[in-house]
N, C-alpha and C positions, 0 to 999 in steps of 0.2 A: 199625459199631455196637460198643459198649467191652463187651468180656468180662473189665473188670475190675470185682468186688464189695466194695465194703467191708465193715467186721466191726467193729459198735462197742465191742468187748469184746476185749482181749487173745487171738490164739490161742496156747495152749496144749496142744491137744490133738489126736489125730489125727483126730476126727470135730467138723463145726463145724454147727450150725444157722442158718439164714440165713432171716432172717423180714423185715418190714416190708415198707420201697420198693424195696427190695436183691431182696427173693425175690419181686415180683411182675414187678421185671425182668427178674431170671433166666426164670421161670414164663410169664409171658404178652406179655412182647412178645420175648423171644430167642427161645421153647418151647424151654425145655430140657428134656431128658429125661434117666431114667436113663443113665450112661456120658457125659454129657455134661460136658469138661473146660475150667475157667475158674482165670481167676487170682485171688485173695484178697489184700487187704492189710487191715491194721488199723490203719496210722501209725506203726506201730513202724520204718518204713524196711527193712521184708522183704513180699516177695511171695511167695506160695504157691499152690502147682499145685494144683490144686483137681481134684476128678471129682465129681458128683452120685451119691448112690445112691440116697435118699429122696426122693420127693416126692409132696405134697398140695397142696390148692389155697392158702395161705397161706404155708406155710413150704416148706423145703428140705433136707435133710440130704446135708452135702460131703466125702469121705476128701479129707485132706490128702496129697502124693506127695512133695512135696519143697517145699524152701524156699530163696530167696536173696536176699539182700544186695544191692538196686539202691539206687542214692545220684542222685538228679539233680537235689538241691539246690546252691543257689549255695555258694561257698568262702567268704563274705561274712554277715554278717548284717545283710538287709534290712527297714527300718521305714519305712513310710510312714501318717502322719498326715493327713487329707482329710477336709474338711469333705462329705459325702457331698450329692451331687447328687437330684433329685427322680427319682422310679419307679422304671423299669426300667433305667435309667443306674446304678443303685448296684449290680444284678447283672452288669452288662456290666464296668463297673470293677473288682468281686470276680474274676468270671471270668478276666478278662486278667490280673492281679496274679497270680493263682492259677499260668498257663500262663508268664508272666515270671521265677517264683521268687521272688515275695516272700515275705517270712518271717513277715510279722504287718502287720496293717492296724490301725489306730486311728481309729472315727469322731471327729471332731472338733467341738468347742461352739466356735462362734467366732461374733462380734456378727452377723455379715450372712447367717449360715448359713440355708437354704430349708427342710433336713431334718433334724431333730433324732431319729435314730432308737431305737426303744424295744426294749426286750427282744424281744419278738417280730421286729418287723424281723432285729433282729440275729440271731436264730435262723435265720432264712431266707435270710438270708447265710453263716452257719456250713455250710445247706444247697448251698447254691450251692459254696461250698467243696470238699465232696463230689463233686460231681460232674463240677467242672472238675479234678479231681485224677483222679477215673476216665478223663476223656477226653485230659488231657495226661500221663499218667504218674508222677507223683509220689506217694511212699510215705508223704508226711509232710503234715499237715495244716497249710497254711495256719491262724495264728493271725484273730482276728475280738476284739479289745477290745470291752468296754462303751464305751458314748459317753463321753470325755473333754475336760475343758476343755484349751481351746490354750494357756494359760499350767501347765498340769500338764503336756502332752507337751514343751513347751519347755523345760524344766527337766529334764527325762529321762534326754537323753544324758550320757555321760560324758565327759571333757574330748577326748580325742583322739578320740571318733567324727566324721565326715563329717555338716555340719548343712547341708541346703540347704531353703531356702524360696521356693518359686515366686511371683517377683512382676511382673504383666505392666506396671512403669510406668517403665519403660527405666533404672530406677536401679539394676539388679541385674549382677555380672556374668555378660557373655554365655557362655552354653552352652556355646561351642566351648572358651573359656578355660578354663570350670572340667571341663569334659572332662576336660581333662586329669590330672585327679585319679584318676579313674575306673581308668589305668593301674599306680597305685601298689597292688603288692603287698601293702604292708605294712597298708593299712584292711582290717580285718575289721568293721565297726560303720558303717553309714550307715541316718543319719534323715532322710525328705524331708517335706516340710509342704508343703501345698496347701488354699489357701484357697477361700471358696464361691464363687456365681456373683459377686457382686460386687467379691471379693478380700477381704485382709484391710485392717482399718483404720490406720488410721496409728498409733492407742496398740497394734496390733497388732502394726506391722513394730517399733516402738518397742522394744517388749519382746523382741523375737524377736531384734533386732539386739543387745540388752544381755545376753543369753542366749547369744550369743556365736554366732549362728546366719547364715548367708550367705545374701541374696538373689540367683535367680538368674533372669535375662531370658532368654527360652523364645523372644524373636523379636517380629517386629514385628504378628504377626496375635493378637487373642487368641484363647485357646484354651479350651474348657470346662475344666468341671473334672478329668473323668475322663479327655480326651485331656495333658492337663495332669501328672495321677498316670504314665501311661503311660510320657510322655515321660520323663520324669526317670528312670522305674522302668528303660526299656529301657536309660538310659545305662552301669546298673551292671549290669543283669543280662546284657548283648551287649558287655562290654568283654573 
């Protein structure tokens, strides 16, 4: 069970109050009590030793003990674009991205897209965020775009970043090949793009290819969409 709490507010001070889904974790399904010591972050990329002193049935009150500097973000900056899949697929995607290292997800408006999600959705994704950063460690929050058009994220990168576009119609090159890229040092900047369940369309690859952007073939099975993001996402965050 993760006794780490986030703090959507800057800590700055040696006493922090801890209310909402944070303090009813803490409170009713850890039972914490007075004396009871937990870790705090707030995305700033430090954690803080925590002890309770106060508490009521809503909120919390935590002395901070000390503070330090964990990094277990990638050396890279990771962008994946994804036309987001139907339900519960869109938090198991977030989640995994989260646990992987990616840097920022962008949903995606593309013609054959199933999900076109709204401010709310996205809010609830933002939450998922939260909470896979409690369970995997990480100090810094996973970014969560508004829904963007695929000809706006295509245009994005800048000339030397790393452009790959998941395309399952054997015209892409294969995986192992472009692998290879994955060992080069010197990329700090990779954007992946992953189209919906249908894939993108051909004024789709069209643009994408004139955008200066590389199709890459994932294999001869297809693959959803969110095993799709995965893939790709694991090949730069396990190089």
């Amino acid at each position: 069970m993760s006794q780490r709490f986030f703090v959507e507010v800057p800590i700055a001070t040696e006493r922090v109050r801890l209310g909402g889904t944070e303090a009813h974790h803490l409170l009713h399904v850890m039972r914490a009590a007075v004396g009871t010591e937990v870790i705090l972050w707030d995305g700033s990329g430090v954690e803080y030793r925590a002890r309770v002193v106060v508490v009521d049935r809503t909120e919390a009150e935590l002395e901070v003990l000390s503070q330090q500097s964990v990094n277990r973000e990638l050396e890279h900056r990771l962008t994946i674009g994804v036309a987001l899949p139907k339900g519960d697929r869109q938090r198991w995607l977030v989640e995994k991205a989260v646990e992987l290292g990616v840097q920022r997800v962008v949903p995606l408006k593309t013609e054959r897209g199933v999900a076109q999600p709204g401010n709310e959705a996205v809010q609830r994704l933002r939450r998922t965020v939260i909470e896979a950063s409690k369970q995997c460690g990480r100090n810094r929050l996973m970014e969560i775009d508004d829904a963007m058009k695929l000809s706006e994220f295509l245009a994005e990168p800048s000339d030397d970043a790393v452009r790959w576009l998941a395309h399952p119609a054997g015209t892409g090159q294969p995986t192992a090949s472009a692998a290879e890229r994955c060992g080069d040092a010197s990329v700090s900047d990779i954007f992946l793009a992953v189209g919906p369940e249908g894939g993108f369309t051909r004024r789709e690859l069209d643009l994408a290819r004139q955008s200066r952007w590389q199709p890459i073939d994932l294999g001869p099975r297809i693959l959803r969409t969110e095993t799709a993001a995965m893939a790709l996402a694991a090949l730069w965050a396990l190089r």
